[in-house]
N, CA, C and O atoms as CSV, one atom per row, in Angstrom:
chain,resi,resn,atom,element,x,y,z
A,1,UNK,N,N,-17.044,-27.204,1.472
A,1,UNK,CA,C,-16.997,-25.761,1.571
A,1,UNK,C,C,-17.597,-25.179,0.289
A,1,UNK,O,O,-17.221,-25.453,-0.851
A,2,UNK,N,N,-18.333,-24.551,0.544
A,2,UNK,CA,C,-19.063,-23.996,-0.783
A,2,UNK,C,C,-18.343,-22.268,-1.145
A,2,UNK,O,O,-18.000,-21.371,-0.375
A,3,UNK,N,N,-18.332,-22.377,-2.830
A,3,UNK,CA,C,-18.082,-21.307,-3.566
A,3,UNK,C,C,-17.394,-19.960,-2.816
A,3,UNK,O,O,-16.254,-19.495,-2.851
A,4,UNK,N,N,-18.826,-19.493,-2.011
A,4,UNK,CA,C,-18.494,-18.435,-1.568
A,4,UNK,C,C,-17.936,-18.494,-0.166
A,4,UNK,O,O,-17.043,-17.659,-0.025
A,5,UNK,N,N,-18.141,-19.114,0.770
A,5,UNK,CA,C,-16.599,-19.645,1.924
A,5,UNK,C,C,-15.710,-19.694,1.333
A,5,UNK,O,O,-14.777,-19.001,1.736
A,6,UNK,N,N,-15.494,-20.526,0.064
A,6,UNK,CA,C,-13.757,-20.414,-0.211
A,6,UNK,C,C,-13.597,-19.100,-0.508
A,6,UNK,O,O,-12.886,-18.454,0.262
A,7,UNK,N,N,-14.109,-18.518,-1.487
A,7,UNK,CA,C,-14.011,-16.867,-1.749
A,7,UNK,C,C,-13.923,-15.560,-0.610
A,7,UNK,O,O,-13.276,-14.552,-0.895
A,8,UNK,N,N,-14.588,-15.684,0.601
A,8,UNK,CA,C,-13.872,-15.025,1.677
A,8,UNK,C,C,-12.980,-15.768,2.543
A,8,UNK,O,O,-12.232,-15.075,3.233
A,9,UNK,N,N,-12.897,-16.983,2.655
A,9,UNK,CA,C,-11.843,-17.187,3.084
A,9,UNK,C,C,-10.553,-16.797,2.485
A,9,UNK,O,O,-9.742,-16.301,3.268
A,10,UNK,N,N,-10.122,-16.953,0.963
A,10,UNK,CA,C,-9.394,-16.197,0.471
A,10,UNK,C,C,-9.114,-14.857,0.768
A,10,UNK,O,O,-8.131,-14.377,1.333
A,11,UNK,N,N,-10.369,-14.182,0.192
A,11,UNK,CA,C,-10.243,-12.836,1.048
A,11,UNK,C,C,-9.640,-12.467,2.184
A,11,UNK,O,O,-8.740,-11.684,2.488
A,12,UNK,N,N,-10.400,-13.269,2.783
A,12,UNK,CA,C,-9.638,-13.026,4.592
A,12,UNK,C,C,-7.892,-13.456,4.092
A,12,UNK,O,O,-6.978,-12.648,4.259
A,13,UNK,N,N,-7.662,-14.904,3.447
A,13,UNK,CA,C,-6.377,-14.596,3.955
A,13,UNK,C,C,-5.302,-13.573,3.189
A,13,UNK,O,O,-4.179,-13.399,3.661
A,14,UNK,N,N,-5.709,-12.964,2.062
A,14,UNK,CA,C,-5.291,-11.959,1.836
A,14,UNK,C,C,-5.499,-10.656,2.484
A,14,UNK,O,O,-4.590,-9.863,2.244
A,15,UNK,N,N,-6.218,-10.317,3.061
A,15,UNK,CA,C,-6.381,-9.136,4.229
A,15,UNK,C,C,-5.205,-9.694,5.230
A,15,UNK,O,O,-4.401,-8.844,5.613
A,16,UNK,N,N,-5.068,-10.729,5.582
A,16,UNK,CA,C,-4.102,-11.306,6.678
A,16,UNK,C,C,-2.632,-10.936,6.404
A,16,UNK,O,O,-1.787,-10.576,7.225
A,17,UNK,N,N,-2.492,-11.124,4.900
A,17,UNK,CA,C,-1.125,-11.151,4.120
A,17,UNK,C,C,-0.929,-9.981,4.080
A,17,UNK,O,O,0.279,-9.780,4.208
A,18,UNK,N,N,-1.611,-8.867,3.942
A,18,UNK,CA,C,-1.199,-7.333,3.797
A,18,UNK,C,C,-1.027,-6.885,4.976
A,18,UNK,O,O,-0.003,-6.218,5.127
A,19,UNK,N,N,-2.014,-7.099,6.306
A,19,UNK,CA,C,-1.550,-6.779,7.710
A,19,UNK,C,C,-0.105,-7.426,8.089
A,19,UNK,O,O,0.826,-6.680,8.393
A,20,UNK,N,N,0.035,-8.706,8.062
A,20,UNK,CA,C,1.309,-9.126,7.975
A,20,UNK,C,C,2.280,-8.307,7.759
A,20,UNK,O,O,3.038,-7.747,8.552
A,21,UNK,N,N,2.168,-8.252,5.995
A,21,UNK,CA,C,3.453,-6.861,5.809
A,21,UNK,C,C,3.546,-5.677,6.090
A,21,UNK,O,O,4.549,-4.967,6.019
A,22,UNK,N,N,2.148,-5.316,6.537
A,22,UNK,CA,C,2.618,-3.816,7.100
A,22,UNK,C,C,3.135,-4.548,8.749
A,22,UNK,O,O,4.296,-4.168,8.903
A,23,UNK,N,N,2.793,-5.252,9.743
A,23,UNK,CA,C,3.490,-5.352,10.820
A,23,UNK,C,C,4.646,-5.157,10.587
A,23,UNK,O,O,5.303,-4.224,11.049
A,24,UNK,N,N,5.172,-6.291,9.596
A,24,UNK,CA,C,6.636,-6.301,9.092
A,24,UNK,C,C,7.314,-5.595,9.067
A,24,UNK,O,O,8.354,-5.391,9.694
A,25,UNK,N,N,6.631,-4.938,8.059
A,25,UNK,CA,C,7.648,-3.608,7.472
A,25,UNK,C,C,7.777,-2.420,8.678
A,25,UNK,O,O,8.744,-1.670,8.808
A,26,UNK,N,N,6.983,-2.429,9.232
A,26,UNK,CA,C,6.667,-1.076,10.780
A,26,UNK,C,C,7.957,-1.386,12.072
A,26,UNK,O,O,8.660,-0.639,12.752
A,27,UNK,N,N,7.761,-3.305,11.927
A,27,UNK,CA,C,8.781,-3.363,13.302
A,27,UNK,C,C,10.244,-3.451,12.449
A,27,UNK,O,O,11.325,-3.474,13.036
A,28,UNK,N,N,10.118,-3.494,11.041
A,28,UNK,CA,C,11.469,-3.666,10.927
A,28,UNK,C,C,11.820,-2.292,10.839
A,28,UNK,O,O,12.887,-2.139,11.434
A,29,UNK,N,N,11.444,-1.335,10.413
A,29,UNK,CA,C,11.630,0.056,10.353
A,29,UNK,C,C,12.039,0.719,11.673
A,29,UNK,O,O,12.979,1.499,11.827
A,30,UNK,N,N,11.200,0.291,12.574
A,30,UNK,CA,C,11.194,1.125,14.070
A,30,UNK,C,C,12.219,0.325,14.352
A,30,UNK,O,O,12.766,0.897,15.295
A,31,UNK,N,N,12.931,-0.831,14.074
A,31,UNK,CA,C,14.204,-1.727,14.546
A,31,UNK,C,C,15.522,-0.996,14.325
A,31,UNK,O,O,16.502,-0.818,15.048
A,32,UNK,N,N,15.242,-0.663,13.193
A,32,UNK,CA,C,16.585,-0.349,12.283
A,32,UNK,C,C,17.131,0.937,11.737
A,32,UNK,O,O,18.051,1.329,11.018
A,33,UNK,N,N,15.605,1.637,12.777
A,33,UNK,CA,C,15.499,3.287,12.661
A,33,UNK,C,C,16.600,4.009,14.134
A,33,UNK,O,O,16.621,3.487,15.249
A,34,UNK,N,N,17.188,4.921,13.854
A,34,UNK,CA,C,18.131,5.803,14.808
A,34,UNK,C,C,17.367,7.198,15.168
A,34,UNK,O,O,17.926,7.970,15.947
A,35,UNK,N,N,16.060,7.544,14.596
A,35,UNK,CA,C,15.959,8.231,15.143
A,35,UNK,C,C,14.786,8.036,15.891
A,35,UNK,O,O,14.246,6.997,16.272
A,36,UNK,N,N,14.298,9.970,16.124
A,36,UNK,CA,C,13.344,9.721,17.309
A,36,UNK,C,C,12.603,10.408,17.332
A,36,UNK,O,O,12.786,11.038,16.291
A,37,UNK,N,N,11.131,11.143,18.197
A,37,UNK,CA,C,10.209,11.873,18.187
A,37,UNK,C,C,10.060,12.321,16.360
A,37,UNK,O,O,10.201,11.786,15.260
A,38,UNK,N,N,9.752,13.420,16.852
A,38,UNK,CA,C,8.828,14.016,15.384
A,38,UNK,C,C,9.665,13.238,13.971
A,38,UNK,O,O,8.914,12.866,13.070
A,39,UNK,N,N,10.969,13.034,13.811
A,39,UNK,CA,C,11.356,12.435,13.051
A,39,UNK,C,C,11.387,10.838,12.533
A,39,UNK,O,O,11.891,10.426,11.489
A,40,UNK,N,N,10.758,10.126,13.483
A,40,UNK,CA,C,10.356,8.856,13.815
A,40,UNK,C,C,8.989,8.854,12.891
A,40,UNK,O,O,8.767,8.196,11.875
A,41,UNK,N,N,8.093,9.863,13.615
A,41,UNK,CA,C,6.694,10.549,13.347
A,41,UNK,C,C,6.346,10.868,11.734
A,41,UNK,O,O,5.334,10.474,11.154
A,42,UNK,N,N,7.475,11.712,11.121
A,42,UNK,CA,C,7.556,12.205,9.972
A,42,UNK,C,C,7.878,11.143,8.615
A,42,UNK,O,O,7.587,11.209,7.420
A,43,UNK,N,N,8.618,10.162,9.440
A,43,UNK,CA,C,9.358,9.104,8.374
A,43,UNK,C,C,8.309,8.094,8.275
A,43,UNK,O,O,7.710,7.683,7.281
A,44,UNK,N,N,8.175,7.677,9.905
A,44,UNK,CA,C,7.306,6.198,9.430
A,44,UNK,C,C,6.101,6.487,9.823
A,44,UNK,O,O,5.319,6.143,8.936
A,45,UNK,N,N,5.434,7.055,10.917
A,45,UNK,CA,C,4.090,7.689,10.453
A,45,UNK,C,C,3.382,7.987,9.419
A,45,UNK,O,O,2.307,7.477,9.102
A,46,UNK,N,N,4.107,9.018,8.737
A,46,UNK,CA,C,4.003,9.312,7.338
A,46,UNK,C,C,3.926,8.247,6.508
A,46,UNK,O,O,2.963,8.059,5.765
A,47,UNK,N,N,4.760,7.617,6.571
A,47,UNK,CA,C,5.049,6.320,5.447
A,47,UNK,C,C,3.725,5.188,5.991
A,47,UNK,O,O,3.466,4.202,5.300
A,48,UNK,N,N,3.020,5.454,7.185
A,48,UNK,CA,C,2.070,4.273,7.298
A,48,UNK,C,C,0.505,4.701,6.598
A,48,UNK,O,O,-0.380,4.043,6.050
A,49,UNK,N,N,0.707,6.345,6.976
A,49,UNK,CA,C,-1.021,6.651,6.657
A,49,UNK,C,C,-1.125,7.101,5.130
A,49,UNK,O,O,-2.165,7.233,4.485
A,50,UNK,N,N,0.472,7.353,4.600
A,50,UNK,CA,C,0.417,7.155,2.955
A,50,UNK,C,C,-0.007,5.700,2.338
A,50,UNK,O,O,-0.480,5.458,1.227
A,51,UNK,N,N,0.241,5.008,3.171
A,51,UNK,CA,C,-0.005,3.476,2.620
A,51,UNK,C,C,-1.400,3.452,2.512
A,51,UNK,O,O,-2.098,3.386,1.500
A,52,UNK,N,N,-1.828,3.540,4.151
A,52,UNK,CA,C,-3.041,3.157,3.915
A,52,UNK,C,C,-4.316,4.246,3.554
A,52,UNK,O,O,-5.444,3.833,3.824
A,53,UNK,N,N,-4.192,5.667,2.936
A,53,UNK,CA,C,-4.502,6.076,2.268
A,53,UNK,C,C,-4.920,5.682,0.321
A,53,UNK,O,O,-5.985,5.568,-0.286
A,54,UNK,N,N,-3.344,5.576,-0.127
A,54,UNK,CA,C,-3.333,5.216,-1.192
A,54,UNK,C,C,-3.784,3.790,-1.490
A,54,UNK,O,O,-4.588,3.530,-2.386
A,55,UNK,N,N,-3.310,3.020,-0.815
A,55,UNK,CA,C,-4.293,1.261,-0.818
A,55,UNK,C,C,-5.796,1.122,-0.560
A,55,UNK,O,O,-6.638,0.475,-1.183
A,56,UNK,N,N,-5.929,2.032,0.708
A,56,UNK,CA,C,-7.150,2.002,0.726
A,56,UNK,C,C,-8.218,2.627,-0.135
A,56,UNK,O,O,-9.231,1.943,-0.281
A,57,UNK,N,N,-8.176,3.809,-0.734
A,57,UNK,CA,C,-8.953,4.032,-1.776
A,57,UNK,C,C,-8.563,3.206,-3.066
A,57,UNK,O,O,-9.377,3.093,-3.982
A,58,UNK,N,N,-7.123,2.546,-3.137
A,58,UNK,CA,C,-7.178,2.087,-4.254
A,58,UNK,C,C,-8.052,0.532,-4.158
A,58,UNK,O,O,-8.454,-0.042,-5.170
A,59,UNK,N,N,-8.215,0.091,-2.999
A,59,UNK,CA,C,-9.058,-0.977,-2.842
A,59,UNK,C,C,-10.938,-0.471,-3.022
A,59,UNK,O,O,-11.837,-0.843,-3.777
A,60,UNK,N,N,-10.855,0.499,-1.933
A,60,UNK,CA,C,-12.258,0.842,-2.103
A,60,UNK,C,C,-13.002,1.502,-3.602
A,60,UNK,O,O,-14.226,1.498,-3.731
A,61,UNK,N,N,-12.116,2.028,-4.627
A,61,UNK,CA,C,-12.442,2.662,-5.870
A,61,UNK,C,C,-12.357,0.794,-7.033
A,61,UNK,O,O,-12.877,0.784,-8.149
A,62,UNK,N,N,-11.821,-0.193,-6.598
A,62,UNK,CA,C,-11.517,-1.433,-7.359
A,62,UNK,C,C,-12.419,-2.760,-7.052
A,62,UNK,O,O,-12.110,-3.942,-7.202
A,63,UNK,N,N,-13.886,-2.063,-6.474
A,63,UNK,CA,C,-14.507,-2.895,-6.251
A,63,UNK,C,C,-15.264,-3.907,-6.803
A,63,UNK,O,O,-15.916,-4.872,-6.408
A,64,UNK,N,N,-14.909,-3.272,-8.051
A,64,UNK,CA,C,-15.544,-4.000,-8.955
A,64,UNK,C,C,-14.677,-5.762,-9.588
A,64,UNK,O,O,-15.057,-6.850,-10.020
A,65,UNK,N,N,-13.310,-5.031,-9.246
A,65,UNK,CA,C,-12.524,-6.223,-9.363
A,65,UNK,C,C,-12.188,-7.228,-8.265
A,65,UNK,O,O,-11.907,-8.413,-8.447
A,66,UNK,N,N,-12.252,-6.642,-7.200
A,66,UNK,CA,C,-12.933,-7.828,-5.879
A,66,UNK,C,C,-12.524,-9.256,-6.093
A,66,UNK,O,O,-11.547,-9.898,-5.710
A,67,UNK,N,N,-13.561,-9.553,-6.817
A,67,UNK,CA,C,-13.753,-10.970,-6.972
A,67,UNK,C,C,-12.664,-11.831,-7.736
A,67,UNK,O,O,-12.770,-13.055,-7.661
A,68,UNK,N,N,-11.400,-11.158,-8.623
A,68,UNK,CA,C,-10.951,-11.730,-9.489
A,68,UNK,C,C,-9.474,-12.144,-8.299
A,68,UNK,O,O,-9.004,-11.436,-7.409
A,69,UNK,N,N,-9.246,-12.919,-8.546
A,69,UNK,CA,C,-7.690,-13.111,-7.822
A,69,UNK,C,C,-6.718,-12.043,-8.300
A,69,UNK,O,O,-6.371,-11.022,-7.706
A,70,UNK,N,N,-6.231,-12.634,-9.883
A,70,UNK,CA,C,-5.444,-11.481,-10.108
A,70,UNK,C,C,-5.213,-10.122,-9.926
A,70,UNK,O,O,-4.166,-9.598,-10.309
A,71,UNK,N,N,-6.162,-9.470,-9.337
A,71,UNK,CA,C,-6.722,-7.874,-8.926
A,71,UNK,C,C,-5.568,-7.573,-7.507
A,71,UNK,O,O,-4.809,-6.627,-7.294
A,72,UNK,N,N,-5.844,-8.791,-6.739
A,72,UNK,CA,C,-5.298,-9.111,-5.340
A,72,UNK,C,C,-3.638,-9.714,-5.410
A,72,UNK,O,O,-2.720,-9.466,-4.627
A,73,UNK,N,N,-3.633,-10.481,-6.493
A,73,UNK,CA,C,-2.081,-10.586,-6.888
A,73,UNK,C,C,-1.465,-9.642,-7.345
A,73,UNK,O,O,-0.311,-9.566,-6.925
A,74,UNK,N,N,-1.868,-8.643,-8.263
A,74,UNK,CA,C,-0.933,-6.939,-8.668
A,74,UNK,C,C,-1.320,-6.395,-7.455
A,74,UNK,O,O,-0.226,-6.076,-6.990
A,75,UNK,N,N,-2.032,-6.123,-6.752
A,75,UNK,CA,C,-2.527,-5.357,-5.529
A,75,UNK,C,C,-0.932,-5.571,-4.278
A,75,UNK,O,O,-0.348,-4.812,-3.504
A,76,UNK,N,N,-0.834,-6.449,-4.528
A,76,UNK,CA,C,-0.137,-6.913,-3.256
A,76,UNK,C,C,1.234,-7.055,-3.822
A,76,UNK,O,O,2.149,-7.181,-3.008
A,77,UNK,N,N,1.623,-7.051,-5.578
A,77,UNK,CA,C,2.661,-6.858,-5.693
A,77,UNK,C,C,2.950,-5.792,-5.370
A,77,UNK,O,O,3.953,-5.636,-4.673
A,78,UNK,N,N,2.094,-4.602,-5.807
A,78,UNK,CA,C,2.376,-3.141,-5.684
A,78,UNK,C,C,2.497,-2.952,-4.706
A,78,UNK,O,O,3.417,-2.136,-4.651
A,79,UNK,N,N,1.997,-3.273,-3.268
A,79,UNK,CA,C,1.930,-2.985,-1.860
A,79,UNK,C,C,3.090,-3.045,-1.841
A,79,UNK,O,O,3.684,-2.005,-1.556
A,80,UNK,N,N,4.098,-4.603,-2.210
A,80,UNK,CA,C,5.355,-4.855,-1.424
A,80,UNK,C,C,6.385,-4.304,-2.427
A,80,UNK,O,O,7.518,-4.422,-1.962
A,81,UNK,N,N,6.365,-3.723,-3.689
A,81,UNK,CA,C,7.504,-2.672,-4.037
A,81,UNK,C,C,7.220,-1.210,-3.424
A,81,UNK,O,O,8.129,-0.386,-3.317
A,82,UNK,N,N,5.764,-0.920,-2.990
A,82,UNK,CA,C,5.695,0.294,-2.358
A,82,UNK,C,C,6.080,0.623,-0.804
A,82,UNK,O,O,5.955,1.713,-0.245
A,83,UNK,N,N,6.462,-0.306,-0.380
A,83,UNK,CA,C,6.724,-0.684,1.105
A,83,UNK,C,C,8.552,-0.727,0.988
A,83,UNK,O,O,9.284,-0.040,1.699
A,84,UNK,N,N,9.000,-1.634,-0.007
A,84,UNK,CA,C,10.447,-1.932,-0.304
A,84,UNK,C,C,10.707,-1.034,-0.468
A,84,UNK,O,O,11.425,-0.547,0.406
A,85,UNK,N,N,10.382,-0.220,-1.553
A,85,UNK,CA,C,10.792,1.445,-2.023
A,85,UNK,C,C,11.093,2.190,-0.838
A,85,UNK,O,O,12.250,2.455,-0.511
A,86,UNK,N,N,10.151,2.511,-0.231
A,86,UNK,CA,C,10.092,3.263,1.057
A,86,UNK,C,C,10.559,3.245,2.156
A,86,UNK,O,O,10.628,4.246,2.870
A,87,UNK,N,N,11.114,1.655,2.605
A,87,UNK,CA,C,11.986,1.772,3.413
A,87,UNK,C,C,13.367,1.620,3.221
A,87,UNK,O,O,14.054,1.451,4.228
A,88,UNK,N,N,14.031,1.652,1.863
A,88,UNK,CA,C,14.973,1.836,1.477
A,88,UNK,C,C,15.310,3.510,1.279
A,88,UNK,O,O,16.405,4.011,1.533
A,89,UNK,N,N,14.490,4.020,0.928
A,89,UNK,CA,C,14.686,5.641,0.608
A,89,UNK,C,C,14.778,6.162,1.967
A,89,UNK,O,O,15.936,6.528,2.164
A,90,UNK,N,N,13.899,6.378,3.168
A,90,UNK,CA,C,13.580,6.358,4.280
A,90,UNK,C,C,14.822,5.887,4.939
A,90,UNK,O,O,15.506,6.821,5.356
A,91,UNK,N,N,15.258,4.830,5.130
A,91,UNK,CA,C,16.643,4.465,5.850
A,91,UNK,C,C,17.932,5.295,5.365
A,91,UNK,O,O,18.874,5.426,6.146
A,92,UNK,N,N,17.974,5.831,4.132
A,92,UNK,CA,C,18.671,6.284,3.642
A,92,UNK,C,C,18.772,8.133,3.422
A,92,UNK,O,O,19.738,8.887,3.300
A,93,UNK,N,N,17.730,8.298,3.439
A,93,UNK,CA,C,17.478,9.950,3.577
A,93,UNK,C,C,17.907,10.359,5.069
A,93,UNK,O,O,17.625,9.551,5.955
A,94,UNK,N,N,18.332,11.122,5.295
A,94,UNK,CA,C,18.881,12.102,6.916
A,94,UNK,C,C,17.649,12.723,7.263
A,94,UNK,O,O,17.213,12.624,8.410
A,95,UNK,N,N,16.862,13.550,6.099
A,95,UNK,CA,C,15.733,14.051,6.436
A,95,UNK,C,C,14.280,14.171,6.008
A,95,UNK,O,O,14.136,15.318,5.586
A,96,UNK,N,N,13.341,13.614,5.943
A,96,UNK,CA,C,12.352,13.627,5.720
A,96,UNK,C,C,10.930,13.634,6.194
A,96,UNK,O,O,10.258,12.712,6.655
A,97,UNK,N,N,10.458,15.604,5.849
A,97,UNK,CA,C,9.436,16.133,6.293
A,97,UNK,C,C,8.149,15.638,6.350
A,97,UNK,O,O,7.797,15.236,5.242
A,98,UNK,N,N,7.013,15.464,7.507
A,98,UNK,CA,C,5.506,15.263,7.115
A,98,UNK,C,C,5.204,15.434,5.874
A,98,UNK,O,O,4.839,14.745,4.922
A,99,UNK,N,N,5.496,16.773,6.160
A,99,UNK,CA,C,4.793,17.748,4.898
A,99,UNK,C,C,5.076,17.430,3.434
A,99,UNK,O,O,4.567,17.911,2.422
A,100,UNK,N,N,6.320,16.202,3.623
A,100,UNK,CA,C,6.538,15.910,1.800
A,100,UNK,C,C,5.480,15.115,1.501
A,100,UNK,O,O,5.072,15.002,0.345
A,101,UNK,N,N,4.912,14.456,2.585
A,101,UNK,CA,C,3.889,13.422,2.127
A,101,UNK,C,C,2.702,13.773,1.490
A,101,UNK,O,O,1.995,12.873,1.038
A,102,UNK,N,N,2.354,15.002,1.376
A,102,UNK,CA,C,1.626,15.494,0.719
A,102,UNK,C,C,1.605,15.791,-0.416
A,102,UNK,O,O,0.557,15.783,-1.062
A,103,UNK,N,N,2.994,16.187,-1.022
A,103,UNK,CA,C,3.781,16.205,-2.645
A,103,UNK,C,C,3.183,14.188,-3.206
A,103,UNK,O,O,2.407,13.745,-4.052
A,104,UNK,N,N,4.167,13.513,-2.065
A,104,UNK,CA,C,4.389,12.302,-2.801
A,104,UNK,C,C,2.904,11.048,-3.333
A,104,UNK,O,O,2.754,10.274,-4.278
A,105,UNK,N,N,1.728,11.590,-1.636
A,105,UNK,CA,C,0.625,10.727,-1.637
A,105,UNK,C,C,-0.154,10.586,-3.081
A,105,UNK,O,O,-0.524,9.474,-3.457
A,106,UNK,N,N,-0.390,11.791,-3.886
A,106,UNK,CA,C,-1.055,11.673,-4.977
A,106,UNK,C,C,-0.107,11.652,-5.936
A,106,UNK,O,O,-0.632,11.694,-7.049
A,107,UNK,N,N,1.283,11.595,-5.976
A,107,UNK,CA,C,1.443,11.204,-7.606
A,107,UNK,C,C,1.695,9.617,-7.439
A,107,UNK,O,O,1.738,8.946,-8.470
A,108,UNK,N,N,1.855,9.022,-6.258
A,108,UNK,CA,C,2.353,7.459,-5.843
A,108,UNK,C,C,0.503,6.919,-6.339
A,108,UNK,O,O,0.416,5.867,-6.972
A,109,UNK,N,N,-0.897,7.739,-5.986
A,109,UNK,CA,C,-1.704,7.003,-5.759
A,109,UNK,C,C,-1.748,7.045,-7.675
A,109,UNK,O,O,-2.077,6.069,-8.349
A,110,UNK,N,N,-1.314,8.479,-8.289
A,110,UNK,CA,C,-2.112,7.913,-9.600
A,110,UNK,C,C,-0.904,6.981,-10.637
A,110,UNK,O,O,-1.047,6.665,-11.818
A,111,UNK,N,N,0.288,6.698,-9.714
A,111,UNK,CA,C,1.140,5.963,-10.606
A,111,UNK,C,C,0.601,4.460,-10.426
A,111,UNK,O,O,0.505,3.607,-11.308
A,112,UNK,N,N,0.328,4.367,-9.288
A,112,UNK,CA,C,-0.687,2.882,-8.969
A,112,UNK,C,C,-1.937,2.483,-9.659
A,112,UNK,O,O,-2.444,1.378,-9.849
A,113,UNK,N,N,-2.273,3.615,-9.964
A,113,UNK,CA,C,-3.699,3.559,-10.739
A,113,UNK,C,C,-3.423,3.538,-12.290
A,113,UNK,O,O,-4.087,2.830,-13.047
A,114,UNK,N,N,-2.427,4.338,-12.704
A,114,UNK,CA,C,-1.791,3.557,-14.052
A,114,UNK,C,C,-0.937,2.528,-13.855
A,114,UNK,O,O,-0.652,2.210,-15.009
A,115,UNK,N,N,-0.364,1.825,-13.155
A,115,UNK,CA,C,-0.147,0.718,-12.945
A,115,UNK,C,C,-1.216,-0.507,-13.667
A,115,UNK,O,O,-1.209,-1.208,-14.679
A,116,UNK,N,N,-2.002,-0.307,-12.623
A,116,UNK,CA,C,-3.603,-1.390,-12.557
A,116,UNK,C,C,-3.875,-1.188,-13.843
A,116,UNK,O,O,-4.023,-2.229,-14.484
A,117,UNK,N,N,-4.002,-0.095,-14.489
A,117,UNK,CA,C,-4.723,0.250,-15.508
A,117,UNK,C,C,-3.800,-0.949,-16.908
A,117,UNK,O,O,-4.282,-1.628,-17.815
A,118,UNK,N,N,-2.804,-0.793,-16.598
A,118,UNK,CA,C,-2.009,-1.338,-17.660
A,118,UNK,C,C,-2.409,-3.177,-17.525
A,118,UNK,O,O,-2.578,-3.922,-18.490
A,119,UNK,N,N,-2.482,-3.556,-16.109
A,119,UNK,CA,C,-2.694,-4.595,-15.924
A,119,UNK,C,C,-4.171,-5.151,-16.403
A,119,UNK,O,O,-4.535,-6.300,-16.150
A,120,UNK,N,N,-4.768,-4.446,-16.940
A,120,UNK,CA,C,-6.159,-4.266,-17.305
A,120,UNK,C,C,-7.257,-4.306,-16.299
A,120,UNK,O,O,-8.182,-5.104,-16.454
A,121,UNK,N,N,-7.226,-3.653,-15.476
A,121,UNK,CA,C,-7.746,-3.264,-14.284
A,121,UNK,C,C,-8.349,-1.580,-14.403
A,121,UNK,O,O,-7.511,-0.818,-13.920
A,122,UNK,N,N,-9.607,-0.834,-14.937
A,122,UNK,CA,C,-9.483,0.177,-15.667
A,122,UNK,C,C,-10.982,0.321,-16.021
A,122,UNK,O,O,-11.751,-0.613,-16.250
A,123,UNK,N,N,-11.232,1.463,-16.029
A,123,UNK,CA,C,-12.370,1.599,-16.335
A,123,UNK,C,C,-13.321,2.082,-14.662
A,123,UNK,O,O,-12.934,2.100,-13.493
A,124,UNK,N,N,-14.456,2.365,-15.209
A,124,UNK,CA,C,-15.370,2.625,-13.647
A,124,UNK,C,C,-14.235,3.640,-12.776
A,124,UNK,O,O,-13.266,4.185,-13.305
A,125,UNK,N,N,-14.553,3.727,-11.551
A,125,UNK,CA,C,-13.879,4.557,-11.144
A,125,UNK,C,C,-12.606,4.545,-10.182
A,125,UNK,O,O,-12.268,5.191,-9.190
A,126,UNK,N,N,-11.930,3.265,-11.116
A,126,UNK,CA,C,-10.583,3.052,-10.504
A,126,UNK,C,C,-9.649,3.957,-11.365
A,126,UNK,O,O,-9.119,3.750,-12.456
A,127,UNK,N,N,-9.611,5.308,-10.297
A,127,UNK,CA,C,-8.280,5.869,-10.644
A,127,UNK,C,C,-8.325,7.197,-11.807
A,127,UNK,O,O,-7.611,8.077,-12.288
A,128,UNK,N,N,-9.957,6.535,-11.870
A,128,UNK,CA,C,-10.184,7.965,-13.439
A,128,UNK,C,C,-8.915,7.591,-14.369
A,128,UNK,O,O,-8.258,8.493,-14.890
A,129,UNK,N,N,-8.560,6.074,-14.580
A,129,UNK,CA,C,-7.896,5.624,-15.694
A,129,UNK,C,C,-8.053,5.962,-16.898
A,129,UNK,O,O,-7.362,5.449,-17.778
């Protein structure tokens, strides 16, 4: 297997590992969730397209780090305390609006981006670090 096969294969199976946990985290949520319509909508809806908002530009702005493993090892730590966080707060809140997701999406994306930054991940245009 040459260089770059192993290198997307990696890739791939880290793309695999993050779909994984979001399945995870979605059926365990909708499992263990009591409610319903718009509040179903508001909690974990919300909580899915914040994810993949904030991951996804934080992947697409970190392209430069791509190639390094470690980039993909903090990447995916952060995914799974940002996922843990959230469905602990979420199970536990009575109420929580769409509309907060709009307060929370950008200060979660630039606490991630000083995150990375600390990890020495920084510079170019991850995050306007």
């Amino acid at each position: 297997m040459s260089i770059m096969a192993a290198g997307r294969a990696r890739d791939f199976a880290i793309y695999i590992a993050i779909a994984v946990t979001f399945v995870v985290a979605i059926a365990w949520a909708s499992m263990h969730s009591t409610l319903t319509g718009a509040e179903v909508f508001g909690k974990w809806g919300g909580l899915v397209a914040n994810t993949f908002i904030i991951f996804g530009y934080t992947i697409r702005y970190g392209k430069r780090y791509w190639k390094r493993p470690s980039f993909w090892t903090v990447l995916l730590g952060l995914l799974s305390v940002h996922i843990i966080l959230f469905l602990f707060l979420l199970e536990r809140l009575p109420e929580w609006r769409i509309s907060w997701w709009i307060l929370v999406t950008p200060v979660e994306y630039i606490a991630i981006g000083s995150l990375l930054a600390l990890f020495g991940f920084r510079g170019g245009n991850l995050h306007r670090s």
